[in-house]
C-alpha positions in Angstrom: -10.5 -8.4 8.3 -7.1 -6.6 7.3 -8.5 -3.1 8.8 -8.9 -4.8 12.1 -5.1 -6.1 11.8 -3.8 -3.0 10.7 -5.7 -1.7 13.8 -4.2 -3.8 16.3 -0.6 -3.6 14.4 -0.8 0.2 14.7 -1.5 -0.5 18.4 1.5 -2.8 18.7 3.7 -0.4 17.4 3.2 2.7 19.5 4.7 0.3 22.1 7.7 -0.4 20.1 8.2 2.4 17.3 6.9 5.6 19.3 9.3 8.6 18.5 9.8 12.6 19.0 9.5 13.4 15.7 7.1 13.2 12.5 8.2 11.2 9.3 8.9 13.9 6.5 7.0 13.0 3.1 8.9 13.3 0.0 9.0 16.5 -1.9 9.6 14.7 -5.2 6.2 14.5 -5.9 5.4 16.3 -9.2 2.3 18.0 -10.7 1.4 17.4 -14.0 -1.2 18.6 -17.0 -3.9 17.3 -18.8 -4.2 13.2 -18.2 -2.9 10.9 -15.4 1.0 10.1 -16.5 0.0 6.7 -16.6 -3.1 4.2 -16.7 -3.0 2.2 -13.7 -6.5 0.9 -14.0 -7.6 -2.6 -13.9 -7.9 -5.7 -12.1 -4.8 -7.1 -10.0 -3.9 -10.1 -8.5 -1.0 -11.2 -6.7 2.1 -13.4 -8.6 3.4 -14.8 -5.7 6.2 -16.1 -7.7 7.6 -12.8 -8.4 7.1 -11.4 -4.9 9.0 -11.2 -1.8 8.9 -13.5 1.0 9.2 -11.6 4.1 11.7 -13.7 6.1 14.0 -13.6 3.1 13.3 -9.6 3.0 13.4 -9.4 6.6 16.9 -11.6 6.4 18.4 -9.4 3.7 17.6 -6.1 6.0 19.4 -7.6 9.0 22.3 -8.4 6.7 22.3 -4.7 5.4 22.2 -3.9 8.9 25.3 -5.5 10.4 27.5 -4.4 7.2 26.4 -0.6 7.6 29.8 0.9 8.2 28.8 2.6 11.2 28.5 -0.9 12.7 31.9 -2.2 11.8 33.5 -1.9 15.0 30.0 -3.0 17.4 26.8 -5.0 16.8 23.5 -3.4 16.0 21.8 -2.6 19.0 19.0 -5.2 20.1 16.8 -2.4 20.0 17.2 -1.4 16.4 16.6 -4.5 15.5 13.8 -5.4 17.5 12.4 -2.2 15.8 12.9 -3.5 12.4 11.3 -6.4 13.1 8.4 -5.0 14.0 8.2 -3.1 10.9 8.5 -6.0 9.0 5.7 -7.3 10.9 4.2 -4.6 10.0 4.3 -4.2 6.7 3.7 -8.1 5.9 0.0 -7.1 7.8 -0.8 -4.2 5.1 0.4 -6.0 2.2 -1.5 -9.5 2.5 -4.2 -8.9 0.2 -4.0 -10.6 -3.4 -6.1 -8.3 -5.5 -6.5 -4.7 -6.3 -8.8 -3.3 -8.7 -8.2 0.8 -9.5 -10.3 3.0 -10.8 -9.2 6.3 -12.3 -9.8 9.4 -13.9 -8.0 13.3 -14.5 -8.8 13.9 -10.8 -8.3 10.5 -8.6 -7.4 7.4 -8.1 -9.3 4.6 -6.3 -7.2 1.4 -4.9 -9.5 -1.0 -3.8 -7.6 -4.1 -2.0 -9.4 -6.9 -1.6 -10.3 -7.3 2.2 -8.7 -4.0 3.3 -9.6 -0.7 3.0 -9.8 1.3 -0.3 -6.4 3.9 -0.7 -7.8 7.2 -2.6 -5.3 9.6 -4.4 -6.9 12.9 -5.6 -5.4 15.8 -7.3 -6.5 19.1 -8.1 -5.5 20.5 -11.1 -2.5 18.0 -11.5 -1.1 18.9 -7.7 -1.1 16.5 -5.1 -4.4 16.7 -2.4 -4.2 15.8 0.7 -6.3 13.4 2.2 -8.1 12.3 6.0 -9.3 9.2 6.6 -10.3 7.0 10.0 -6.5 5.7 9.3 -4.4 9.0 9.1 -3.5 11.4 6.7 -2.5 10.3 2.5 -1.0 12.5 -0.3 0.0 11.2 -3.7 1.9 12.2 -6.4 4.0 11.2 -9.5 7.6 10.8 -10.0 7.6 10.5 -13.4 5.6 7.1 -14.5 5.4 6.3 -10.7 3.4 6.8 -8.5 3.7 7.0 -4.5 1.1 7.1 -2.1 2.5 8.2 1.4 0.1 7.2 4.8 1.0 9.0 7.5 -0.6 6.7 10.4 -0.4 6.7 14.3 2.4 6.7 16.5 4.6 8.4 13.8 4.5 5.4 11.5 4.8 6.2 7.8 3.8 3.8 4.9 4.7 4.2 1.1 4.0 2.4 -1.2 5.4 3.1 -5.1 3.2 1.6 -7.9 5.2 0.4 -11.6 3.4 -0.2 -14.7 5.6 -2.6 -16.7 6.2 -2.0 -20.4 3.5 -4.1 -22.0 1.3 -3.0 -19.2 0.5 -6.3 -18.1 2.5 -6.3 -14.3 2.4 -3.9 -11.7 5.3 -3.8 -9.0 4.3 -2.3 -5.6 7.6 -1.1 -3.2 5.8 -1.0 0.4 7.9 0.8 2.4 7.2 1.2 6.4 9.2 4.0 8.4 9.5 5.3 12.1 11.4 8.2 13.3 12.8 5.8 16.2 14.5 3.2 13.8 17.2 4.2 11.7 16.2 1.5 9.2 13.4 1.6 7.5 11.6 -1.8 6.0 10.9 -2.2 2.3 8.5 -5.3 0.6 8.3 -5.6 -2.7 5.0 -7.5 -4.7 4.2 -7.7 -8.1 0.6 -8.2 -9.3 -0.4 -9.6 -13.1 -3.6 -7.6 -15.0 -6.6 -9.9 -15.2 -10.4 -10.5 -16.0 -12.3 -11.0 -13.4 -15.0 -13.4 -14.3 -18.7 -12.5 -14.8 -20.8 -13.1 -12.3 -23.1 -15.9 -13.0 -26.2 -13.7 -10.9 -28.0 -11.9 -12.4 -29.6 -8.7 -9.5 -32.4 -6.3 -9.6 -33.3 -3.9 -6.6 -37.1 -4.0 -5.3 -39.2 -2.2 -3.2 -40.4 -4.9 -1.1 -37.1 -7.2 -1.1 -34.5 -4.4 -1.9 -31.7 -6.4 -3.6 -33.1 -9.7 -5.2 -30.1 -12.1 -7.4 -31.2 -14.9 -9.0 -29.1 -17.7 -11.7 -32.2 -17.2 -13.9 -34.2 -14.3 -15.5 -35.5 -12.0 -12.5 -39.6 -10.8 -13.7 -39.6 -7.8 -11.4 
């Protein structure tokens, strides 16, 4: 199950990522009026064509790393980079699932992730509403046509993710982005999932007193 390896990742980092002082959520987050900006709803699946693969992501961080200016005269501390790592480890755990399916109205939004737990935005009155779960702590907002979702989760780890409608509605890019106070890079993945109909089910399901749920490939005679 993805909530037990996001579990045991959470564990593995407040070995490695442990730090003094709480992530800081964005304050770009915007109210709005009336509707949801944009309609997100649907069913998602993954194109893995379009997606990154994490050693390349992973390798293009490193490289970002060692031509930061304020490495030019020494190498990146093995630390710092044993940090990112771990991010990246990280954030390939929470972002393995390969389809979504939100829901959404005026006042939230449900993504559903296929083996992994279900992220919930809900607004009041067009503001942001913060959220508790077993997990940690989630606010969403919009920045325009996007939205964010920032987790706040143990050990001072923080996780947002940015969701992008295309144009003709038909792609959605996710930006996963996992932070710690104790590394001074954070680690970004990006995925891009196609709209598609899920097929019918070829069961048809009535509830019963005696047998509670009963699904048959034929007509059920209650």
């Amino acid at each position: 199950m993805r909530i037990r390896n996001l579990i045991l990742c959470c564990a593995f980092g407040a070995g490695l990522l442990a730090c003094t002082s709480q992530p800081t959520v964005s304050e770009s987050l915007q109210s709005f009026a009336g509707g949801m900006p944009v309609d997100l709803s649907g069913s998602w699946e993954r194109d893995y064509s379009r997606s990154d693969d994490i050693q390349a992501a992973l390798n293009s961080t490193m490289r970002r790393i060692y031509r930061a200016p304020s490495d030019v005269t020494r190498p990146a501390p093995p630390q710092n980079l044993d940090r990112v790592v771990a991010l990246a480890r990280f954030a390939d755990v929470i972002t393995q699932f390969d389809v979504m399916e939100i829901t959404q109205d005026d006042y939230e939004i449900k993504i559903a992730r296929k083996d992994d737990f279900t992220m919930l935005c809900e607004f009041d009155n067009g503001n942001s509403k913060r959220t508790e779960s077993e997990f940690g702590a989630e606010v969403c907002g919009w920045n325009g046509s996007q939205l964010t979702s920032y987790l706040v989760l143990p050990d001072d780890l923080l996780v947002s993710n940015r969701y992008t409608l295309s144009g003709d509605g038909n792609s959605l890019h996710v930006a996963t982005t996992v932070s710690s106070g104790s590394s001074r890079t954070p680690f970004t993945i990006n995925r891009v999932y196609m709209k598609f109909e899920p097929p019918e089910s070829d069961f048809n399901c009535i509830e019963t007193l005696s047998m509670k749920r009963v699904c048959s490939t034929g007509e059920i005679v209650p």
